[in-house]
C-alpha positions in Angstrom: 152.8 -34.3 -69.1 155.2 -32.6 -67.2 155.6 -28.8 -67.3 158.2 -26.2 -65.6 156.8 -23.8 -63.6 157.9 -20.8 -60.9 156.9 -20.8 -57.4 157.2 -17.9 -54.7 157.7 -18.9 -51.5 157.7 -15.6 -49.6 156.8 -12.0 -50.7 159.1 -10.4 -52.8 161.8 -13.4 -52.6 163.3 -15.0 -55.6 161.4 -17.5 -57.9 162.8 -20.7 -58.1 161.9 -23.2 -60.7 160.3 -26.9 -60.4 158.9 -29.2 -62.3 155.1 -30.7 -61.8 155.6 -34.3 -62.5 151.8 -35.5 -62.3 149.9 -32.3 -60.9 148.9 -29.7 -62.9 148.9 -26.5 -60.8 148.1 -23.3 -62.9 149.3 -19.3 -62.0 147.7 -18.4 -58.2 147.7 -22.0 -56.9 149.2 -22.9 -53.6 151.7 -26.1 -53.7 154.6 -27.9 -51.3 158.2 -28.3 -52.6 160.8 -29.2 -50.9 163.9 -26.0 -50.8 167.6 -26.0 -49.6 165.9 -24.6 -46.1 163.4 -27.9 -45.9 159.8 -28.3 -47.3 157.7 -24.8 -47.7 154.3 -23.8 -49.1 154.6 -21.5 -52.1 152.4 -19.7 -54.4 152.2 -20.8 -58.6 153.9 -17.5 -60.5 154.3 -18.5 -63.6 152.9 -21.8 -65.6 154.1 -23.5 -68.1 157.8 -22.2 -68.5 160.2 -22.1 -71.3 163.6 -23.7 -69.8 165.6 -22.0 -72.5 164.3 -18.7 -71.3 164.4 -18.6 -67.8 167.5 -21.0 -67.6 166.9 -22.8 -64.2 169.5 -24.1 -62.0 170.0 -28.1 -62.4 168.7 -30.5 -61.4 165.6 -28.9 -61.5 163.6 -30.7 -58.6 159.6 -31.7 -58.7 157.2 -30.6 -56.4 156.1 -32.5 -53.7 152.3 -32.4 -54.2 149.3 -29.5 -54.5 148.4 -27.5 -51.4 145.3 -28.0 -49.7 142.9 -25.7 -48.0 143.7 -26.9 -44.7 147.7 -26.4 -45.7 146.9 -22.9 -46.5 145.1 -22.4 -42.9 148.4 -24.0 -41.6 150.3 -20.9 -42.5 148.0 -18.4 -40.6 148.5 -20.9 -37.6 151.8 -20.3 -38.0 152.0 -16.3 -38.0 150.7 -16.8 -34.2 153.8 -19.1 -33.0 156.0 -17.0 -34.6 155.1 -14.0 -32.3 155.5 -16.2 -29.6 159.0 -17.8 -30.3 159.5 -14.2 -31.1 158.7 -13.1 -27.4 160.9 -16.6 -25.9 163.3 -15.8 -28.0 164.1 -12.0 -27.1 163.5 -12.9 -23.2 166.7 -15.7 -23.8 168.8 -12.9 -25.6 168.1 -10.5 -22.5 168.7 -13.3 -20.1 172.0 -14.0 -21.9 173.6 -10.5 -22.2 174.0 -11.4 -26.3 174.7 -8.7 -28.0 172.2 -8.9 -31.2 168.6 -7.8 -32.1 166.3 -9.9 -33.2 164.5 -9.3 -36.6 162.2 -12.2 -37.6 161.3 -15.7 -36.3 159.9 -18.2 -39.4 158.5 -21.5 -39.4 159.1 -23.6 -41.8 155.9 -25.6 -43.1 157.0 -29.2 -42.1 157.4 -27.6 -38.8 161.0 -29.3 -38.6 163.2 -26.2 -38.0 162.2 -22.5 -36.6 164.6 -19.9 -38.4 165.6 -16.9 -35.8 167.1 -14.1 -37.7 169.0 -11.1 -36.1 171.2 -8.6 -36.7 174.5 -8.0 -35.0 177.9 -5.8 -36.0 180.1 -8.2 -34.3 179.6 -11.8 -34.2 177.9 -13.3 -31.7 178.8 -16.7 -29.9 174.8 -18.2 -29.8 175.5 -21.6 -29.2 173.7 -21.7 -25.2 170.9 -19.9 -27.2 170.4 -22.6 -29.8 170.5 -24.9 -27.0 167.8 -23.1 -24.4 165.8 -22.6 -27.8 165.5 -26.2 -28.8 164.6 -27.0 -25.6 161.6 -25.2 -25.4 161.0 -26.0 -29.0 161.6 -29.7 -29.2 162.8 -29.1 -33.1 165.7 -28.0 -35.3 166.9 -23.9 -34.5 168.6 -22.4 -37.0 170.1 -19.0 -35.8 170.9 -16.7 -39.2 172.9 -13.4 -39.0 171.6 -10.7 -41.5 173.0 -7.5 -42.6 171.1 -3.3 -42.4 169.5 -4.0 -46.0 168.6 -7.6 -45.3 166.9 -6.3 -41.7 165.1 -3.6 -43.8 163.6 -5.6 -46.4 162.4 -8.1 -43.6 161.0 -5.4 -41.6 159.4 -3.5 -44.4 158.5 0.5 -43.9 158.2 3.4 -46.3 160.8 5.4 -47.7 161.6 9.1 -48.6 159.4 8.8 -51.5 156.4 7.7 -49.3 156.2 4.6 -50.9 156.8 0.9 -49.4 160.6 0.3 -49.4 161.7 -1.0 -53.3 163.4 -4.1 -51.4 160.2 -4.8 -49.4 157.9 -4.6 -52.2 159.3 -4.9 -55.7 163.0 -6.4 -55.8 163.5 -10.4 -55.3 167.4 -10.0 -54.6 169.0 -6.6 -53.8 171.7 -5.0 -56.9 174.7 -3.4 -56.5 174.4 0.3 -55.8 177.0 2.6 -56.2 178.0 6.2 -55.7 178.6 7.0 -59.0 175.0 6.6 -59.5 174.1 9.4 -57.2 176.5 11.6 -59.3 175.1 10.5 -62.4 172.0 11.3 -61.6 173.2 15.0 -60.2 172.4 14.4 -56.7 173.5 16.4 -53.7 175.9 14.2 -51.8 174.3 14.3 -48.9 174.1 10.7 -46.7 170.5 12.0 -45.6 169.4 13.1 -48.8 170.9 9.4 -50.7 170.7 6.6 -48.0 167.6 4.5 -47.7 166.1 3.8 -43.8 168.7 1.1 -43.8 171.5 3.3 -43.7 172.6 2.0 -46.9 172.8 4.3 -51.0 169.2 4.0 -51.7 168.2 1.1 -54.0 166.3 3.5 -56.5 169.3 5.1 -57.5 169.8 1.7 -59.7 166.7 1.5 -61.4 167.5 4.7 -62.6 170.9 4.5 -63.7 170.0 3.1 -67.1 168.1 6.0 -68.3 170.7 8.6 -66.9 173.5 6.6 -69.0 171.2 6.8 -72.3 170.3 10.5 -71.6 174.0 11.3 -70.8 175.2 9.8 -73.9 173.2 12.5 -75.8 174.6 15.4 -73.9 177.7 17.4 -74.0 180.4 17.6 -72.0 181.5 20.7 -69.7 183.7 22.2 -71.3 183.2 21.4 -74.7 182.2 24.7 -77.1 178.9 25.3 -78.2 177.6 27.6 -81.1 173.9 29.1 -81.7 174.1 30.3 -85.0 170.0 31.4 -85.3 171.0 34.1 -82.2 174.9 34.1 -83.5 176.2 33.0 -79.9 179.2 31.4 -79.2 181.0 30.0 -76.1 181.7 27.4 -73.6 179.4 24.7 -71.9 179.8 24.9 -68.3 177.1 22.9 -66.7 174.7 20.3 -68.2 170.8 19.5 -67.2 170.6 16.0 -67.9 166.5 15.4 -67.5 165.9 18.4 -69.3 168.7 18.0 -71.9 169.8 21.7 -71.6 172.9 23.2 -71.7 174.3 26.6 -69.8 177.0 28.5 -72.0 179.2 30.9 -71.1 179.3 33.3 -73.6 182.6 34.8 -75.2 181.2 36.5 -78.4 182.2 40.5 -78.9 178.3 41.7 -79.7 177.2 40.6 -75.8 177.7 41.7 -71.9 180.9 39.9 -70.6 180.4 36.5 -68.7 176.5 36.3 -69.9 175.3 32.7 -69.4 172.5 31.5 -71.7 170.5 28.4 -71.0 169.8 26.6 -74.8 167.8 22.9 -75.7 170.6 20.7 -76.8 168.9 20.7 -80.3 169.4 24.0 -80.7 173.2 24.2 -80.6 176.1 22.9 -82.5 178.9 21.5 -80.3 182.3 21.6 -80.5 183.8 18.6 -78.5 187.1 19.8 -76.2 189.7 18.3 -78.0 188.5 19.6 -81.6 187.7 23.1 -79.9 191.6 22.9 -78.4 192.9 22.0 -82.1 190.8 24.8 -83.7 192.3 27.0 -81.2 196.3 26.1 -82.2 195.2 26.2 -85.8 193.8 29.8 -85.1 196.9 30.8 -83.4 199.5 29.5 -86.1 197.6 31.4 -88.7 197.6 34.9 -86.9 201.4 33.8 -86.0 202.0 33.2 -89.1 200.1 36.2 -90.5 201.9 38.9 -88.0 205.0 37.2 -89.7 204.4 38.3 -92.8 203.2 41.5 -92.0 206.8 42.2 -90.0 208.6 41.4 -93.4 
C-alpha cells in the first residue's frame, strides 16, 4: 500500500513530500525522485506521513524507485567533478571580465544539467559563459544568481556565537528578520554587534522573538508608576529588564534621598499603568483645588 513520506535532498533544504507507490523505503533510506530541478538522490526523513498534517503541495508526485549502493557511491563521484567544473568555471569568468563570484557548482544525479551558482550586485549578461560551459560539458548549464544570505548558507562557516551558521545547519528556508527584533530583545544597535557573516540582521534574532513577546507582555511599561508597599516606596518605572523581569524605579516618596533608583522583581510591586496613574493625578489635583476653595471661603 501506498504511504506518504518526506525526503531531503540536500542538507538543511526543505522537505518535500512523495508518495511510495510500490517500495516501501523506511526513515534513513536513500531513494530517486524526480524535482522541479530534474531527478536527485535524497535521503527518507520521515515515514509514513499524515497528509492532513503536513499538508503537501498537489499533485503529490511518486518516487521514482529505491537507491542503490552503487547510486549512493555516485554522489561521492560527483563531489570530485564538481571541484573541477568549479576550477573551468572560474578560469571562463576570469577569461571573460564577468563581473560575479562563483559560490557553488552541483550536479544533478541524472547527470543531465550542472547548476553554477554565483553571486553578483548587478546582473550579469552570462550568455557566452553558458555557451563556453556546455561545450566543455556536453550537457544542460544552468547559471543561478543568489543573494549574501543564500551565498552564506551555501558556504557554511561559524558565527558570533561559535556555532555553525543557523542557515547552514538548522533552518530549511530563511524567515523574515526584522529590526524590531533587535530592539525587542534590548540589543545595542550596532551592525557589527547584530548582522550575521552575511552582512545581513542575524537569523537568531527570530527564534528568539517569541519568547521576548511572551516575557514583554508580563512587564511594565516605562513610565507607568510602581508602588512597594512592604518597603512603602513609590515612584516611576523608567527602564525595564526583560530576561530578568526587573524593574528600575525612580523614587518620588518624601521619607527617601531625591532621585534614588531601586531595582525591584516585578512580583514584588504593584503597577500603576500611565494612563490610570495620569487620571489619579487630575483627580488628586481637583480635590486639593477644590479643597483650597473652600478653605478661601
Amino acid at each position: 500500500m501506498s504511504k506518504l513520506i518526506g525526503v531531503r535532498f540536500e542538507k538543511c533544504t526543505p522537505i518535500r513530500y512523495y508518495m511510495t507507490g510500490v517500495a516501501n523505503p523506511v526513515k534513513g533510506d536513500h531513494v530517486i525522485a524526480e524535482t522541479d530541478m530534474g531527478v536527485e538522490l535524497g535521503e527518507v526523513i520521515l515515514d509514513d506521513c499524515d497528509k492532513d498534517k503536513v499538508n503537501p503541495p498537489q499533485p503529490v508526485r511518486s518516487i521514482i524507485r529505491m537507491a542503490t549502493e552503487r547510486d549512493v557511491q555516485r554522489l561521492s563521484e560527483y563531489e570530485q567533478r564538481e571541484k573541477e567544473a568549479f576550477d573551468i568555471c572560474n578560469e571562463k569568468i576570469k577569461m571573460r571580465g564577468l563581473d560575479m563570484k562563483l559560490i557553488r557548482v552541483r550536479y544533478l544525479f541524472d547527470n543531465k544539467k550542472i547548476i553554477f551558482y554565483f553571486y553578483s550586485e548587478n546582473r550579469v549578461d552570462f550568455r557566452e559563459l553558458v555557451k563556453d560551459l556546455a561545450a566543455i560539458f556536453k550537457t544542460r548549464i544552468e547559471l543561478r544568481q543568489i543573494g549574501v544570505r543564500d551565498e552564506a548558507k551555501l558556504m557554511g562557516g561559524v558565527g558570533a556565537c561559535g556555532r555553525t551558521m543557523c542557515c547552514a545547519s538548522c533552518m530549511p528556508e530563511f524567515s523574515p528578520v526584522s529590526i524590531k527584533m533587535a530592539k525587542d530583545q534590548n540589543l545595542a544597535l550596532n551592525p557589527s554587534s547584530i548582522s550575521g557573516i552575511c552582512g545581513r540582521l542575524m537569523c537568531c534574532l527570530g527564534h528568539e522573538n517569541e519568547t521576548y513577546k511572551y516575557l514583554h507582555s508580563l512587564m511594565p511599561s516605562t513610565g507607568d508608576g510602581a508602588v512597594i508597599e512592604e518597603k512603602g516606596i513609590e515612584g516611576v518605572i523608567i527602564g525595564v529588564n526583560v530576561l530578568g523581569q526587573t524593574v528600575k524605579i525612580l523614587v518620588n516618596n518624601d521619607n527617601v534621598k531625591e532621585k534614588e533608583v531601586v531595582e525591584a522583581s516585578v512580583k514584588d510591586i504593584k503597577v500603576i499603568p500611565r494612563k490610570e496613574k495620569e487620571e489619579n493625578e487630575e483627580i488628586k489635583e481637583a480635590q486639593d483645588n477644590e479643597e483650597n476653595h473652600e478653605q478661601d471661603e
